[in-house]
N, C-alpha and C positions, 0 to 999 in steps of 0.2 A: 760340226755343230751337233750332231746327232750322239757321235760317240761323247762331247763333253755334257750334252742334257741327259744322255738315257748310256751310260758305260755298258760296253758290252755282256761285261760282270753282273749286270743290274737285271739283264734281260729275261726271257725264259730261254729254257734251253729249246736248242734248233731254230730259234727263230734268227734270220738273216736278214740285214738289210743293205741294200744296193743303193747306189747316189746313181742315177744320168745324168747329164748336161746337155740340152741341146734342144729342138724342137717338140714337144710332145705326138706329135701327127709322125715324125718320120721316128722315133724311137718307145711307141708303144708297146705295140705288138711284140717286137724281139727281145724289150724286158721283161714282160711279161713268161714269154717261151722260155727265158732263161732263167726264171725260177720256177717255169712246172706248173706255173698258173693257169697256163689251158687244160689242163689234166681236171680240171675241179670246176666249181664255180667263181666265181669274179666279181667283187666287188669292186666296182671304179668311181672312183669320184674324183671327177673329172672339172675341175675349179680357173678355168680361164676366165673368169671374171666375165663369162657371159657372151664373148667375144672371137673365143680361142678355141672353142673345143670341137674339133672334129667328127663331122657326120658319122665319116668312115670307121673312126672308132666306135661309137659309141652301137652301130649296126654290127660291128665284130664281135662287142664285151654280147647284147641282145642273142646272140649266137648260141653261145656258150651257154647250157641246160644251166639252170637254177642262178643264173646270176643278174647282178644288180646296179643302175648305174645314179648316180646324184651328178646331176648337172647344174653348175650354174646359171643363169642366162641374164642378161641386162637388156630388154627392151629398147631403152633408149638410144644404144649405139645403133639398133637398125633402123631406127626411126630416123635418127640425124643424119644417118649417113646412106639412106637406101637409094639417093640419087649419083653417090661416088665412090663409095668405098665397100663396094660390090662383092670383091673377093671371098674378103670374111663371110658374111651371108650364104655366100653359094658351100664355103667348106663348112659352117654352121649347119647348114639343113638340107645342104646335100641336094640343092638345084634351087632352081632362080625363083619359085614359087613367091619368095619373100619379097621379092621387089615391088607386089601389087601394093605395099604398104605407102609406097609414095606418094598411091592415088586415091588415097581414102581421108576422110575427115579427120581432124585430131582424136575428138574422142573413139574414134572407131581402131585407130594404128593399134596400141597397145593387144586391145583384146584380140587381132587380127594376128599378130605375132604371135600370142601365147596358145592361142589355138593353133594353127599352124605346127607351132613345135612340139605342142603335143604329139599332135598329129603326126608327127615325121617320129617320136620315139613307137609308140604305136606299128608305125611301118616297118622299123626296125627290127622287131621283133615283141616287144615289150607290150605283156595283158594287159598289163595298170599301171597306169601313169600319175602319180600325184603331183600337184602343183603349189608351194606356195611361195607366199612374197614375204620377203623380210623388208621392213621399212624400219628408217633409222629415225631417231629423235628428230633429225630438218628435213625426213619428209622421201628422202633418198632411198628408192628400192632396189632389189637385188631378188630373182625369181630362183627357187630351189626345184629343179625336178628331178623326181626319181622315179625310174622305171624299172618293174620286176615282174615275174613271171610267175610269181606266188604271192597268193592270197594272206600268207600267214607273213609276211613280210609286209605286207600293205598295213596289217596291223599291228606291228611289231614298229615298222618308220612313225605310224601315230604317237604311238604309244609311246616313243623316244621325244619327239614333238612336246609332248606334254612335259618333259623332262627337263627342259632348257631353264638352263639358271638364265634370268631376268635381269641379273645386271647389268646387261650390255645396252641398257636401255631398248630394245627391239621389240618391235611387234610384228607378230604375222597375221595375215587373214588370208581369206580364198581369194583369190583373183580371178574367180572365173562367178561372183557374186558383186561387184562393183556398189550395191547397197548397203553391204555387212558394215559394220562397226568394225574399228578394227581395237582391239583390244590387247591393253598391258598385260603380260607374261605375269609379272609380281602379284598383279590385282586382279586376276578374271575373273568376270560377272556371270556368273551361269546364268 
């Protein structure tokens, strides 16, 4: 797929790219090493749809001087599932912290998890942690974080933010402001 969307021909020169198959938790790290990518900084963007992305990774990319990670996260799955489907949770955040979500209010779960996970990139290594929520036109969110260890990055991810073509119908706002408006990309109301 790769070679028919972007021919090798097409590329710039030196740049390589490798396919895996298989787990991302058990075959991170050694792709990584086998293109040299510990040698620099690291950008990971790590896209489990919220549900898949390993602590362990994402405390290894935190590591590595000057780099960077965008994670996805989906609320909802720890919330429906914090009384059985444990595993995930525990390789998500890297200990059982998450499960107090059980015993909290509705309104209270959400912002319980997202602080939390802050909190666990934070731990990881990561100075600044931005958080935001994409929500789709029926209302369905999807949390994006990105964690870096430079300042000039933290406004550099805004600044790409601002950038997002609008057609996808999506809007973002803070989720860590639960009163904001949350506002059309095409139409913003300064």
């Amino acid at each position: 797929l790769l070679d028919r969307r972007f021919p090798p021909s097409s590329r710039p020169a030196g740049l390589v790219s490798r396919v895996h198959q298989g787990k991302c938790a058990d075959l991170y790290e050694k792709a990584i090493a086998e293109a040299g990518g510990w040698k620099g900084p690291v950008f990971a963007n790590l896209d489990g749809w919220g549900a898949d992305t390993s602590y362990e990774i994402v405390r290894r990319v935190a590591q590595q001087k000057s780099s960077e990670v965008l994670v996805t996260f989906q609320d909802q799955f720890f919330i429906r599932f914090a009384d059985g489907e444990q595993e995930a949770g525990e390789r998500v955040f890297g200990d059982s912290d998450w499960r107090r979500v059980d015993q909290l209010a509705t309104p209270q779960k959400k912002p319980f998890l997202l602080d939390l996970y802050r909190q666990r990139l934070h731990d990881a290594g990561f100075a600044h942690v931005l958080t935001f929520e994409m929500i789709d036109e029926k209302g369905h969110s999807l949390h994006l974080f990105f964690g870096t260890t430079n300042e000039v990055a933290v406004e550099k991810f805004k600044d790409g933010l601002w950038e997002v073509d609008g057609v996808t119908g999506q809007r973002f706002r803070d989720p860590r402001d639960p009163n904001q408006m949350s506002f059309d990309i095409l139409e913003p109301d300064f």
